[in-house]
N, C-alpha and C positions, 0 to 999 in steps of 0.2 A: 327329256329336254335335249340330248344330244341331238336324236332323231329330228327335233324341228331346226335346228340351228343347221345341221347338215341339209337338211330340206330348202333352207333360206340362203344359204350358200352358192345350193347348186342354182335355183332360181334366178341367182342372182349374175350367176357366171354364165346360165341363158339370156339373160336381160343384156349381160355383158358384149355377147356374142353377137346379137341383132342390134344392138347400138353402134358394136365398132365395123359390122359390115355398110351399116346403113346413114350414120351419121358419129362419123371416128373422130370431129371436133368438139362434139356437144354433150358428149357424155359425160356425166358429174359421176363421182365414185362414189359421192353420198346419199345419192336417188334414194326416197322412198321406194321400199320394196310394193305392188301392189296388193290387192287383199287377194287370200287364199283359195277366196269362194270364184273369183275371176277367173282364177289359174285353171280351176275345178272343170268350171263352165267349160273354159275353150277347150280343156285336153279330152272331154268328151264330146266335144262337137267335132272336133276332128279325129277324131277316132273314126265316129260315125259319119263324118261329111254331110251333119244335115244337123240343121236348128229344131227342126221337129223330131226328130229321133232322140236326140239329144236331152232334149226337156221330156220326155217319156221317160228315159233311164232315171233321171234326174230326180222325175216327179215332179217337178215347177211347170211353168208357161213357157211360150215360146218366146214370147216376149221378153221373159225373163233372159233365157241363154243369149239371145241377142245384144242385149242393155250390155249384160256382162263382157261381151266381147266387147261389144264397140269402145265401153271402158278401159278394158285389158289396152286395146289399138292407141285408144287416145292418152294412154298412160305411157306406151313402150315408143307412140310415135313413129310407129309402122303398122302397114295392115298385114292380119294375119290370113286373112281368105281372099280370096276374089271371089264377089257375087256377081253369076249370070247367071236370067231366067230363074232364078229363084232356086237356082243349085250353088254351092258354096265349096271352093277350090282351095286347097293351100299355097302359098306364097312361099319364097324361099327361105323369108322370118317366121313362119306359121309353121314350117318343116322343124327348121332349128330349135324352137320353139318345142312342139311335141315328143323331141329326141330327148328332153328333159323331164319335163310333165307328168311323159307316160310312166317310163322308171322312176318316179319320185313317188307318185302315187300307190302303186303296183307295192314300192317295200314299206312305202306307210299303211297301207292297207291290211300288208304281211305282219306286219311289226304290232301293229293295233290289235288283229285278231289273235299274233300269239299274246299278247299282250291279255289281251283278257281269257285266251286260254288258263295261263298262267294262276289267273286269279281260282279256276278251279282246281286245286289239285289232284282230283279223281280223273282229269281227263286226259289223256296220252296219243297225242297224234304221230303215228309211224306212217312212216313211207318205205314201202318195200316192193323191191324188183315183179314183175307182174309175175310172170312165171313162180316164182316162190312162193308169190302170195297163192294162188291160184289151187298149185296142186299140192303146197306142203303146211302154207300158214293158219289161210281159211281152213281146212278141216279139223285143224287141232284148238283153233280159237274157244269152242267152246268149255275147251279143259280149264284154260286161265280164265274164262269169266267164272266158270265154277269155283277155282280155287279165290277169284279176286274180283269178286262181286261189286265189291267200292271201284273198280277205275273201271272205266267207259275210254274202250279202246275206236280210236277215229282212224281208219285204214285210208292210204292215198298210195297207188302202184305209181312207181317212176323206177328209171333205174340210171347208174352213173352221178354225178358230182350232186349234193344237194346245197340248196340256198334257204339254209334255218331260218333265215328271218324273213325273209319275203316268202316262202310259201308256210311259214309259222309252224313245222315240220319239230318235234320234239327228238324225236327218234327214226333213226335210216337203219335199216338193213338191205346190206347190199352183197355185190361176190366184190371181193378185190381187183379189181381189172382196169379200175382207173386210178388217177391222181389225184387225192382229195383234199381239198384246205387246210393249212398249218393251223397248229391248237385244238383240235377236235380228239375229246376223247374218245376211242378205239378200243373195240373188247371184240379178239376175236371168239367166234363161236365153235367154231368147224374146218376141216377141210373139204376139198371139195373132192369127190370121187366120180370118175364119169365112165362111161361103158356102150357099148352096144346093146337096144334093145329089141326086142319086135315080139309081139303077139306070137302065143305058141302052135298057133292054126298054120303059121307059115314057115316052110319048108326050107331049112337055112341048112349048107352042107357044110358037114363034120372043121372046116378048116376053110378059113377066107370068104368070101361074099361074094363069088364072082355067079351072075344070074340074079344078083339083088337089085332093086333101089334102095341109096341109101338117103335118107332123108336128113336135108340140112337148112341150118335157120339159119336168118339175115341177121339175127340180134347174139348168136355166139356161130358166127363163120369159121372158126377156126377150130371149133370142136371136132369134126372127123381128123383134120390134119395130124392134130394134136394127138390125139389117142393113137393114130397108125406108127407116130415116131411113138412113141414113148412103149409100145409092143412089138417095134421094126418090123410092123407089116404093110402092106401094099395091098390097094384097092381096084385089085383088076377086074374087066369083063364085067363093071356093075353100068347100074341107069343111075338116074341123080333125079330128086326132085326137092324143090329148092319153097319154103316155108316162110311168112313173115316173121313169126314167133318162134320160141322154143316149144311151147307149149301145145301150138299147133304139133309141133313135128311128134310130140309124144303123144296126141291123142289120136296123129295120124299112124301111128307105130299102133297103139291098140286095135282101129280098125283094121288091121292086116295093111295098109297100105306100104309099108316097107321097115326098113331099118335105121331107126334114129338112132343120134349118139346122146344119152342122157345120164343127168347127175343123179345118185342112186339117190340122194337128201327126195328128191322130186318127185319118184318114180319107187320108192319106198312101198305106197299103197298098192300100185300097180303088180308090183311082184310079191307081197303077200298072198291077193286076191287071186292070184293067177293069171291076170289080164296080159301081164306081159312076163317074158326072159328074160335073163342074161345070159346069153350063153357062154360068152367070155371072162365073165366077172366086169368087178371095175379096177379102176389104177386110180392115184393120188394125179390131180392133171400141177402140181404147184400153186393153185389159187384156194380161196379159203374165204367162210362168210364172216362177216362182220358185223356189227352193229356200233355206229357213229352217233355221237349228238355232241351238244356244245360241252364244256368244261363245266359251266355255272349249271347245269341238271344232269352231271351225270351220279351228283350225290344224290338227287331227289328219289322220295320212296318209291315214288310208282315207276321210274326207267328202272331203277334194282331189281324190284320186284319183275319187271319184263322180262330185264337181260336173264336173271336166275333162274325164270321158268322155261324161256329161251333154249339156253344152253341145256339143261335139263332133255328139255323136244328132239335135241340134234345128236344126241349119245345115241351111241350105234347100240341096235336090242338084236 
C-alpha cells in the first residue's frame, strides 16, 4: 500500500509540474488523479516513440495505446507528442511527464517481482560483482546447491551501490570500495589480498618487471598503484596494456600475455592448477568483501544459510 500511494504522489507532482508550466491559474489540487492503465500506455509509447511498438510490448491494438493517450492529453489538458507523418514526438509536457513514469514503473515493477519473490522462500536472488562471480562464485556454486538443494539461487553480476527494491536484489556481494545506503545489514566476509600474477611460461626477472606488460583493468585502476606503495616499489622500464574488466586482465595473464595485478580470493584456482604465479606473494590492499541485504531478510533461513556457506568458501586452505 505504501508503494501505490508513493506511486500516486509522485504522479501527481508530475501532473503538478505540467499544469503549473502550462496553465499556473487553473490548476485545482483536488484533480482526479487519471487511470493507471493511461499513465502505462504513454510511458511505453514514449519510451518507444511509436504507437505501434508500443501496443506490441503491451500486447493490445494500436488503437488502443492511442485512445489511452489522447485520454491521458485531454485529462492533463496538454499534449504529450507531437504527431508528424505518422511519427510521434515528445513535447516539453510528454518529457516531464516520462521523467516520472519511467522511475515509478521501473520500482513497481522491482517491488512486485521481489514481492512475489518473497512469496517463495526457497528462492535467493544475489548480485555479485562480475569478476567474483565468474572466477570465484560460479565454480563453487555447485557445493551449496549440494549442501542446499531447497533454495534455487538467481545470480544477477553488477558491482558498486545496489537498489533492493527496484532491481528485487535479496543479497549483494560486493568488495568495499563504495558508499552504501544507511540501514543495510553488512556481514563482512573476507579481506581482500591482491598480488602480481602471470603464467609460469613467462620469463619474469628475479626482482622488479622492468621488460614486462603489466596488465591493468578500467573497473579496478588503481590496483598496480596500490600494490607498488604498499611493497615501496616502482614500475620501471615496463609496457602497459590497459583491459576493460578484471577478469579479462587475469585470463590475459594466463595466456602469457603479461602481468596482472590480482586478488588471490579470484585467482585461487589458477594457482593451484598451475595456470598462473605469484611470484611476489600477496599483501592485505585495506578493502575487504562483503555481503549487504536489507535489515527485514537478513534474519531469513536462506541469506543465513548463504552467508554461512559463504564465509566457509573464503577461509584461506
Amino acid at each position: 500500500m505504501g508503494y501505490m500511494l508513493a506511486i500516486i504522489e509522485s504522479l501527481t507532482a508530475s501532473k503538478k509540474a505540467i499544469y503549473s508550466a502550462t496553465n499556473p491559474l487553473v490548476f485545482l489540487t483536488d484533480m482526479k488523479l487519471p487511470a493507471l492503465t493511461a499513465f502505462r500506455y504513454f510511458d511505453m509509447a514514449a519510451r518507444t516513440e511509436s504507437f505501434v511498438r508500443a501496443a506490441e510490448l503491451l500486447h493490445v491494438t494500436h488503437g488502443a495505446v492511442s485512445r489511452q493517450v489522447r485520454l491521458l492529453e485531454a485529462s492533463l489538458g496538454v499534449e504529450l507528442f507531437e504527431r508528424r507523418n505518422r511519427a510521434i514526438f515528445l513535447t516539453a509536457a510528454g518529457r516531464t511527464l516520462l521523467g516520472t513514469t519511467q522511475s515509478i514503473f521501473e520500482q513497481l515493477e522491482g517491488t512486485v517481482s521481489r514481492l512475489q519473490q518473497h512469496t517463495r522462500e526457497n528462492v535467493l536472488v544475489l548480485s555479485c560483482e562480475p569478476t567474483l562471480a565468474m572466477k570465484w562464485l560460479i565454480p563453487r556454486l555447485a557445493d551449496f546447491q549440494a549442501r542446499h538443494a531447497d533454495i534455487q539461487v538467481h545470480l544477477m553480476t553488477a558491482g558498486g551501490p545496489v537498489d533492493f527494491v527496484r532491481n528485487g536484489v535479496d543479497l549483494a556481494l560486493r568488495r568495499d570500495d563504495f558508499q552504501w545506503e544507511d540501514g543495510l545489514h553488512v556481514q563482512k566476509i573476507c579481506d581482500e589480498w591482491v598480488g602480481p600474477v602471470a603464467s609460469p611460461n613467462l620469463q619474469l626477472p628475479s626482482r622488479g618487471f622492468a621488460g614486462q606488460r603489466l596488465l591493468h583493468s578500467a573497473t579496478r585502476p588503481e590496483a598496480w598503484a596500490t600494490w607498488l606503495r604498499l611493497n615501496r616499489k616502482t614500475a620501471r622500464g615496463v609496457e602497459r596494456a590497459d583491459y576493460e574488466h578484471f577478469y579479462l586482465c587475469i585470463q590475459a595473464a594466463v595466456a602469457g600475455l603479461g602481468v596482472a595485478m590480482a586478488s588471490r580470493l579470484m585467482v585461487g584456482d589458477e594457482l593451484a592448477s598451475g595456470q598462473l604465479v605469484a611470484p611476489h606473494g600477496f599483501v592485505r590492499d585495506g578493502s575487504a568483501y562483503v555481503l549487504l541485504c536489507p535489515q527485514v531478510l537478513a534474519e531469513t533461513e536462506k541469506v543465513q544459510r548463504f552467508t554461512e556457506w559463504v564465509m566457509e568458501q573464503a577461509e584461506p586452505r
